[in-house]
C-alpha angles and dihedrals in degrees: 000000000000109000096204149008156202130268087248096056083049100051086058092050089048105042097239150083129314080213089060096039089058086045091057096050088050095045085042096239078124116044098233144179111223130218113186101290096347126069134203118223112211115229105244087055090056089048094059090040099061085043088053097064107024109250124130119280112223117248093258098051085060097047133063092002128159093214113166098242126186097272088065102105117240113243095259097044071047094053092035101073095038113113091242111023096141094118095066124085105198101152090065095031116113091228095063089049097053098036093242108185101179091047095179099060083069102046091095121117105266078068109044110102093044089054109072106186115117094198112101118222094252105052095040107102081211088063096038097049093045109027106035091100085073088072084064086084091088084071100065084065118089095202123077110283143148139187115231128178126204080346092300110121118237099174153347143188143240092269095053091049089055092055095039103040100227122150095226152333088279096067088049104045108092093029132128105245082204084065092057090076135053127271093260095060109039099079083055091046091051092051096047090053093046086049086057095038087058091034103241121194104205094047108120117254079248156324149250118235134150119269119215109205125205094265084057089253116132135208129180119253143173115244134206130187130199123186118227104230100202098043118054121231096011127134132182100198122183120203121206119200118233118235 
């Protein structure tokens, strides 16, 4: 079953247009990831959505979904029972107060003050166990990408697997995306990432480095970073191999 989709998936469904569904991700009525210009819906948003205004939920959408249901835990009854879980403040947090379930869709800087956990997205076992299957949006791209957090990879498509030779996600995913190119490249690859983290203007729509595959061959490649909005720290970034 498709885990997300695009505004225009969503404007059928919906019975309107793609032009308002992008309005309402932007205005936050649907909670959305944006790419550049273009945004993906996850399913379960779409889901609520259509129940939201009554109108009939496809046959997929009913089957094989990973909703999360009430017996999902919220992130502090999660802490809570962990062994170590001093460094949260739950009990002051914004998210506890307001009985936030999907914690990370609020962790974005008109918040930050209010949310008191330390702990970024990528690195909270909570996070990790009940949202990873978010990362699964790299694979709705044809073109060679991976998602990568604080440099660490967390997960990559086939595209990327074909450029790369790996055998599969599995030999990609840990790693330090800096360590996929050569030494020449990776200082311009860090200050391009650190242009789109602070959202930089006059940052280029991408750059050219050079790739070092699994068999130590390299190819150059351009290279094109987004940062993920709800989720700090977090890239999808596409290569395209230069011909």
């Amino acid at each position: 079953m498709k885990k997300f989709f695009s505004t225009t998936e969503v404007a059928e469904l919906c019975q309107i247009s793609r032009f308002t569904a992008s309005k309402w991700v932007r205005e936050g009525k649907i909670k959305g990831i944006s790419l550049g210009r273009n945004y993906k819906i996850p399913a379960e948003e779409l889901v609520r959505l259509l129940k939201e205004h009554n109108f009939p939920i496809p046959q997929e959408l009913k089957t094989g979904r990973k909703g999360h249901d009430h017996t999902q835990k919220y992130c502090w009854e999660y802490h809570a029972e962990e062994k170590n879980s001093s460094p949260h403040q739950c009990d002051a947090c914004l998210i506890k107060q307001a009985e936030i379930l999907n914690c990370f869709i609020v962790r974005i800087d008109d918040y930050q003050e209010k949310i008191k956990c330390p702990i970024e997205c990528s690195k909270c076992s909570y996070f990790l166990e009940k949202f990873a299957d978010h990362f699964a949006i790299v694979k709705a791209f044809d073109e060679p990408a991976i998602i990568c957090s604080n440099q660490a990879v967390l997960a990559a498509n086939e595209g990327f697997l074909r450029i790369s030779g790996a055998t599969n996600e599995d030999d990609v995913t840990g790693q330090d995306c800096v360590n996929l190119l050569s030494d020449s490249s990776k200082a311009v690859f860090l200050a391009y990432k650190d242009k789109v983290r602070e959202n930089d203007p006059l940052r280029p729509g991408d750059v050219t480095v050079s790739f070092m595959d699994a068999k130590g061959g390299q190819k150059d490649v351009h290279l094109s970073c987004k940062r993920l909005k709800n989720i700090p720290n977090t890239f999808l970034i596409f290569f395209k191999v230069q011909k």
